[in-house]
Phi, psi and omega in degrees: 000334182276356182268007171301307226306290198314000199263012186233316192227039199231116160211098197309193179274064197244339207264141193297342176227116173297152180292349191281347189262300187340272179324330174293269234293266200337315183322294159346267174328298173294348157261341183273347098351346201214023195273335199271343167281322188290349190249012189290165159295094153346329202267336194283098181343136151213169176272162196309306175332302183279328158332291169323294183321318185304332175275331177282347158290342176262343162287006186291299186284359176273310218215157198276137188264140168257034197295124165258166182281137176290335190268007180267044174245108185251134187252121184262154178242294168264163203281335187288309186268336166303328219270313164308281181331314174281323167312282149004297199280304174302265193335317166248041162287162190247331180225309156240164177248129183216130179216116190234102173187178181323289206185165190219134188305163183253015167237023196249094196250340197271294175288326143332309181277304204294300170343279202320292190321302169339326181256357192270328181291303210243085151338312186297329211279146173221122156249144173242116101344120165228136188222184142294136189261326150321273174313335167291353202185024183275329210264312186325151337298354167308142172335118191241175167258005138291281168331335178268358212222322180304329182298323168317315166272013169289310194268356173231349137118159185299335186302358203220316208230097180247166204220060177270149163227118191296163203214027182012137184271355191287348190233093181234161154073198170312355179274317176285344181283332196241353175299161186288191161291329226256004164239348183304341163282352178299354220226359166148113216223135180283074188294343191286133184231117208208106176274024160242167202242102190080232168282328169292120189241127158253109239236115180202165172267344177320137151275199215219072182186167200295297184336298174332300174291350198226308199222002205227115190282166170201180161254155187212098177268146138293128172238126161287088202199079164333312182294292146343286216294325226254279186339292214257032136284311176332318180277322172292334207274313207282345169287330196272001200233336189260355200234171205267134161309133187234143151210143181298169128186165212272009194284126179308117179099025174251358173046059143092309215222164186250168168226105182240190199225089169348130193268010208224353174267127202285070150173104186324170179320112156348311188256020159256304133220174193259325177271000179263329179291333198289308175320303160302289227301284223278023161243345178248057163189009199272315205286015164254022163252356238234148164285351172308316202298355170305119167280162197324120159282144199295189177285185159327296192274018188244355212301154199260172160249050186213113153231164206222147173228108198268121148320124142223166169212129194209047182292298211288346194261300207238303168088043181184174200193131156239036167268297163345304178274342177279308155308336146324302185307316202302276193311289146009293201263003156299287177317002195197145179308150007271333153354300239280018180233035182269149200239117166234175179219120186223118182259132168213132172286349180241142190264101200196353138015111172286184220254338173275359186260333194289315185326292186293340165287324165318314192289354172274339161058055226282181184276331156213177192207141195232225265057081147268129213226196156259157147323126177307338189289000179217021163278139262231310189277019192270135185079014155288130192295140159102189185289002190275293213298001182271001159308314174303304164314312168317290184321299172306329154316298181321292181319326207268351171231031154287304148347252169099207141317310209274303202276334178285352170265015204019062189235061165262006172237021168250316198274106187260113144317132204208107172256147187250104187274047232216087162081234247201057181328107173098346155252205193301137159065021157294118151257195176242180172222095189275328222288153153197156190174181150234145161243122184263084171266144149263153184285119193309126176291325171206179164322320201289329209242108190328146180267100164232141165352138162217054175177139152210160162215142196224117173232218146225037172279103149344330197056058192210153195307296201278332178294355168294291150329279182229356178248170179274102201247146162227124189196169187270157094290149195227120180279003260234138172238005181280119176325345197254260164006286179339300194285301221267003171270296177315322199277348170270348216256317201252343150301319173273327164312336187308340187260016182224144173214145196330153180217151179243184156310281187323345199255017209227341198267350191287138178307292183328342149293334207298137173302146143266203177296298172316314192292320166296319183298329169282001155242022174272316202289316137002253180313346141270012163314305157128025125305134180240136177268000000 
């Protein structure tokens, strides 16, 4: 669990650029885009469509553009129906599988065999796995999610079944030799979680182990999008081609499997050296962030009300990000006509929001505002032994001088803290709370027109210093002025709310609330850790 702690409120000082610098630059950059939007008539009616347009024209110039149809976008709702939906989507693949995420529970013996079959029907079938090679081999020799995975390619063989783990370049040398295993994830992680099949991407915040599948809400989109699938297989092959090799063997203590460094991946080891690896990576990965990368836009009459932006922050990699300057943009254009009377909702299960992200969210100053987070009672780390179980409280600290911010900016009656709450961590019918993303209603053009969402962004980003910093975030914009999307984005928007309810200044003051000491002292220890919360 403390290396849970570390994977939240944690980044050492590593990183070449602070997150607090980042955003100033981009800001520059989204008004000098956006200038000819900044001079409309506040007063002028427009429709949600040219409202969407003042952001998509700047996103245009960030992130690669997607049009789809609104309905090949299916929004999944339980941690039940995700976990089927994807079981499902395997079972009739026809030609690859790509599964991109943190770590695969080391008992999820059930999503395995639905793998094997899958491959055992379909000859044709090809899967590839990108995990963490930390998280992924933390366990060893004891049962792993390396250990779990390797049999597969024993029985169809690498041609058929490949198995990589990104390795952060941030952890070489005497750091690596001497940091433990159970904090050694502080330092940087392959975090993006990207499920996809065939033609089909399930775009999520979800790992891939039973909480996931069961009790831990999280968001889940599906896209029906050759295309959509086909960009971010890309983005998996080419971080899995930068990452360490799984093969099965029998050496005693090796828990089933070895890990090399392919002789055919376009950069040496991390951990031979780091800075010659970082040096490849952003020559074999940078042109798949460019908006070139956008396909032939369709004709006129066939043209979607739908567009999709695919996200990364691949900084550890790269030393760049277009999830960063693309939420800069969103909010920026929050902040100013035709926009600046617009309503949001912005969710993180762990409340940890860097501090130029809190800024730019205030700074849209919206006509209303929702901020949703967890309950400690719904936190992941609550009743945990050691410095983890003391995160929940860290969080409630966070919140309570979100707060704040919020009356010293005097937006206490537009901005609401909403905590989620559902039964209990650790007893009977208790869940968790995972989810994070924004939802965008722009201000109704007429009477006729529903206030529902025509912007979300939905990944697996934290919005926190290390996602910024040091782990690999994948995550969407979703663009939309069609009235059908539109509702079924409210109706999410309003479904993750059903377990939560407002919190003040006043709830922070009930003793069961109160910080002690042990916490503050757990997170100055964070931070001499070489954390920031």
């Amino acid at each position: 669990m403390i290396i849970r702690n570390l994977l939240r409120i944690q980044a050492p000082k590593i990183a070449a650029r602070t997150i607090s610098r980042i955003p100033n630059r981009t800001l520059k950059t989204t008004r000098r885009y956006s200038t000819s939007n900044a001079s409309m008539p506040p007063s002028t009616p427009q429709s949600q469509a040219s409202m969407l347009a003042t952001i998509t024209t700047d996103l245009d110039k960030i992130a690669p553009r997607f049009e789809i149809q609104p309905d090949q976008i299916q929004i999944i709702q339980t941690p039940a129906e995700f976990y089927q939906t994807l079981k499902d989507r395997i079972s009739k693949a026809q030609h690859r599988i790509y599964l991109s995420t943190l770590y695969i529970g080391k008992t999820e013996h059930d999503l395995i065999s639905t793998i094997q079959n899958a491959l055992q029907k379909n000859p044709n079938l090809r899967v590839s796995f990108l995990t963490d090679a930390l998280r992924g081999t933390r366990e060893t020799p004891n049962p792993s999610t390396a250990s779990l995975l390797t049999p597969l390619i024993s029985e169809f063989g690498p041609e058929r079944v490949q198995v990589r783990m990104y390795h952060t370049p941030n952890l070489t040398g005497l750091r690596k030799k001497y940091v433990p295993k159970r904090i050694n994830e502080g330092w940087g992680l392959q975090h993006m979680k990207l499920y996809g099949v065939d033609d089909e991407i399930i775009m999520s915040g979800a790992n891939l182990s039973e909480d996931y599948f069961t009790n831990r809400q999280d968001r889940y989109h599906l896209f029906r999008s050759a295309a959509l699938t086909g960009y971010f297989a890309k983005i998996h092959d080419g971080v899995a081609a930068l990452s360490f090799d799984l093969q099965p063997s029998d050496v005693e203590g090796s828990g089933g499997y070895s890990m090399c460094w392919p002789t055919t991946n376009p950069a040496p080891s991390p951990l031979e050296s780091s800075s010659q690896y970082k040096h490849a990576a952003a020559k074999h990965l940078s042109h798949l962030l460019t908006s070139s990368n956008s396909p032939a836009m369709l004709p006129t009459a066939d043209k979607s009300t739908t567009t999709i932006y695919p996200l990364l922050s691949l900084v550890p990699l790269l030393n760049t990000s277009t999830e960063l300057p693309a939420l800069t943009t969103i909010l920026t254009s929050l902040s100013r006509p035709p926009l600046h009377n617009s309503t949001w909702t912005f969710t993180a299960g762990y409340f940890n929001m860097t501090s130029s992200f809190r800024r730019l969210l205030l700074s849209t100053r919206p006509r209303s505002g929702t901020v949703l987070t967890a309950h400690p009672h719904a936190n992941g780390f609550y009743g945990s032994p050691g410095i983890s179980g003391l995160l929940p409280g860290a969080y409630t600290h966070l919140a309570k001088m979100f707060l704040r911010k919020v009356k010293y900016e005097g937006l206490q009656d537009k901005i609401e803290l909403r905590e989620w709450r559902r039964g209990k961590v650790g007893e009977q019918g208790g869940w968790t709370y995972h989810a994070k993303g924004l939802w965008v209603t722009f201000p109704t053009g007429n009477a006729l027109d529903k206030e529902d969402p025509s912007l979300t962004v939905v990944g697996s980003s934290n919005y926190t210093k290390r996602s910024y910093e040091l782990d690999l975030e994948a995550n969407v914009v979703i663009a939309t002025s069609d009235p059908g999307l539109r509702r079924r984005l409210g109706e999410e928007v309003k479904w993750l709310g059903e377990h939560a309810k407002p919190v003040t200044e006043n709830e922070f003051e009930k003793p069961e609330r109160k910080v002690g000491l042990n916490v503050r002292l757990a997170m100055w220890a964070v931070r001499v850790l070489g954390g920031a919360l």
